[in-house]
N, C-alpha and C positions, 0 to 999 in steps of 0.2 A: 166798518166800525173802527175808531182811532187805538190807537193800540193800549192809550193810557185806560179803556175804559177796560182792556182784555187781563190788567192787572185787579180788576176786582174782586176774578177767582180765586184767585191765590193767596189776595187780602181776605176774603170769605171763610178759605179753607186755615191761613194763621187765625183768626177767631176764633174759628168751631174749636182748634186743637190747645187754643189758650182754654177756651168753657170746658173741654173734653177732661184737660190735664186736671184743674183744681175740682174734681169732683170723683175723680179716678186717675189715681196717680200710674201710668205704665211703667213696668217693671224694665231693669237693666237692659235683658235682653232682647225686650221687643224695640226698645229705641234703637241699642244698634241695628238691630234689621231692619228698622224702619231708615236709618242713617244709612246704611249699605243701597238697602233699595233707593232712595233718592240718592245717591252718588252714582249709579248706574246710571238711572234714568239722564241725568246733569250731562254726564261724561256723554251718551250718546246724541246729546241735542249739539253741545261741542262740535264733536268729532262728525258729526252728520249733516248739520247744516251752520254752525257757522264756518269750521275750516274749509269746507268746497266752497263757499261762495269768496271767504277770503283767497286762495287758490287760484281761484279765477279774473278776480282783481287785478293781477298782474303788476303790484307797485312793494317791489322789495324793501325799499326804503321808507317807505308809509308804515309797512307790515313792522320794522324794525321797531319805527318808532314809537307805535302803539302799541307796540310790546312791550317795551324798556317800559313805558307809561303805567301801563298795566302791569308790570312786578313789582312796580315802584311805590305805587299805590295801595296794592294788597300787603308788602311791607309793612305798608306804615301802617293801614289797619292792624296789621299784626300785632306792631310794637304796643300802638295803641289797648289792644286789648291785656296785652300783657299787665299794663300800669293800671288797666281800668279797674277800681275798686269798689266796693258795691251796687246797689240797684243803680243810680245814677252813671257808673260807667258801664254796667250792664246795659243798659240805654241808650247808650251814647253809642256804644259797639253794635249793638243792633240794629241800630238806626240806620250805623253807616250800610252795613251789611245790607238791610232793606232796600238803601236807595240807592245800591250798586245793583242790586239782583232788579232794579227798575229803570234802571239806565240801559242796563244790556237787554233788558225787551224790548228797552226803544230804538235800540241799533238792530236787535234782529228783525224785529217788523221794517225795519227800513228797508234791512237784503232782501224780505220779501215775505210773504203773509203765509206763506207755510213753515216757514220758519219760524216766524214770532209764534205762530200758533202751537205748533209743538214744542216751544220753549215755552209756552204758559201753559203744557202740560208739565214738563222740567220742575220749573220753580215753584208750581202749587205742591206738587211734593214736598220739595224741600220748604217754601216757607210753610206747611202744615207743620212738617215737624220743629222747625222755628218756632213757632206756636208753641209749642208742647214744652220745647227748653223753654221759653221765657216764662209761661206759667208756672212750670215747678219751681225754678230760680225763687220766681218772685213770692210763690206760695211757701217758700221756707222763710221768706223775714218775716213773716205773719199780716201780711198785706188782705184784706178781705178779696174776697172771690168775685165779686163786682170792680173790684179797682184792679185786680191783677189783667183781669179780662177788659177793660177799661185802656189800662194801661197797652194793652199787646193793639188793640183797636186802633191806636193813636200813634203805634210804631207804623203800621200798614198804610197810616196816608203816606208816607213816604214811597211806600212802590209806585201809585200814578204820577206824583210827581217825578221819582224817575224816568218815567216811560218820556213823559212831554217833555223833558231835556232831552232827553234820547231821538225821538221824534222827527227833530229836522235834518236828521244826520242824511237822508234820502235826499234832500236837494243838494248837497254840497258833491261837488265834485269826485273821480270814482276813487283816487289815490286818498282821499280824504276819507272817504268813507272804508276805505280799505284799512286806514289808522283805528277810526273807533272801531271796525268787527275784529283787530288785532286786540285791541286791549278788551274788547268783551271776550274773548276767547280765554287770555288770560283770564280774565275776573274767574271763568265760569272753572277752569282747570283747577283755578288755586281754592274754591270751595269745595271742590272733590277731593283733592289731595291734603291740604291743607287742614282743612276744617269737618265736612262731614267723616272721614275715614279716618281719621287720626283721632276722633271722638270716638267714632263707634270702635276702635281697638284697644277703648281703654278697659275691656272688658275679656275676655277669655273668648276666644276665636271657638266656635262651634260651626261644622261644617252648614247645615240648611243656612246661616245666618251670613257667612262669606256667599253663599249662593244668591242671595238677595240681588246681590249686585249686579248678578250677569241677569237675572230676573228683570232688574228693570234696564238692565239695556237690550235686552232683546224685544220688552214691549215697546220701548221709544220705537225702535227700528222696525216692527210690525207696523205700528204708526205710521210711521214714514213711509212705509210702500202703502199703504192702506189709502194714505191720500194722495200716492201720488196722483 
């Protein structure tokens, strides 16, 4: 199966939590534990298979350079989101976000099919609760329940076509391909650190809910010997 088609689920699962969200709004604290548990799970597909494959690659200077790329990049996303103002840069911000979290499945299927695959368990977490933020976002300007869900439907083609950019990264050479799994590594760090964790502590720290996180890093990692 090509990998852009393995971005389906996780375009599947932002729907369900875009329909889920505008008919049952979840409260403060189930989001961050839902944000906690997808930064674990994120963090472990990381730290599990793309840094060993990167690792092994052997091209220090490729690793560099997709690295700088990949801070450089989630930067500006940064700055971007800071200026973005309304649904429209709500939109625009997510979008990117979308088509980064589809580009780095197209580089991890590239290092290899157990990795893309448990990084499309990864990211169907996090774009679920993706989902869930853009629906309520959008369900407070008083957008109808068809068009908020509409709307989130229409950010998600963005994940296949990251994938099919991502895609050819497998024939290019191995220092090369050691550059894109450096910058997907950043991509994936600076949504944990960055974006899901720093959300979900906008909230009063409750122990079960910090626990979420090693929650889902230790099911990643059950996973991962599971298939090995």
């Amino acid at each position: 199966m090509q990998a852009w088609a393995y971005t389906l689920i996780p375009a599947a699962a932002a729907i369900a939590g875009a329909a889920v969200a505008v008919n049952l709004r979840p409260g403060a604290v189930l989001v961050s534990a839902i944000q906690h548990f997808a930064a674990g799970v994120v963090f472990a597909a990381a730290a599990g298979e793309i840094l060993p494959d990167l690792k092994h690659a052997g091209s220090p200077w490729a690793t560099l350079i997709g690295g700088a790329l990949g801070v450089i990049a989630m930067l500006l996303v940064k700055s971007l989101g800071k200026r973005a103002k309304g649904p429209a840069g709500l939109m625009a911000v997510t979008g990117i976000d979308i088509l980064v979290d589809g580009l780095v499945l197209g580089i991890a299927f590239a290092a290899g099919a157990k990795a893309g695959m448990l990084l499309t368990v990864a990211l169907t977490i996090e774009v679920l609760f993706l989902g869930l933020t853009v629906a309520t976002q959008f369900g407070e300007t008083g957008a109808s329940k068809a068009k908020v869900v509409g709307l989130t439907a229409a950010l998600v083609v963005l994940l296949p076509l990251g994938a099919l950019l991502g895609g050819p990264v497998s024939t290019l050479s191995t220092p090369v391909q050691a550059g894109f799994l450096s910058f997907g590594l950043i991509a994936l760090l600076y949504l944990v650190t960055e974006e899901l964790l720093v959300e979900a502590h906008e909230i009063e720290d409750r122990p079960w809910v910090t626990a979420m996180f090693f929650a889902g890093f230790l099911l990643l990692l059950m996973l991962d010997q599971a298939v090995a």
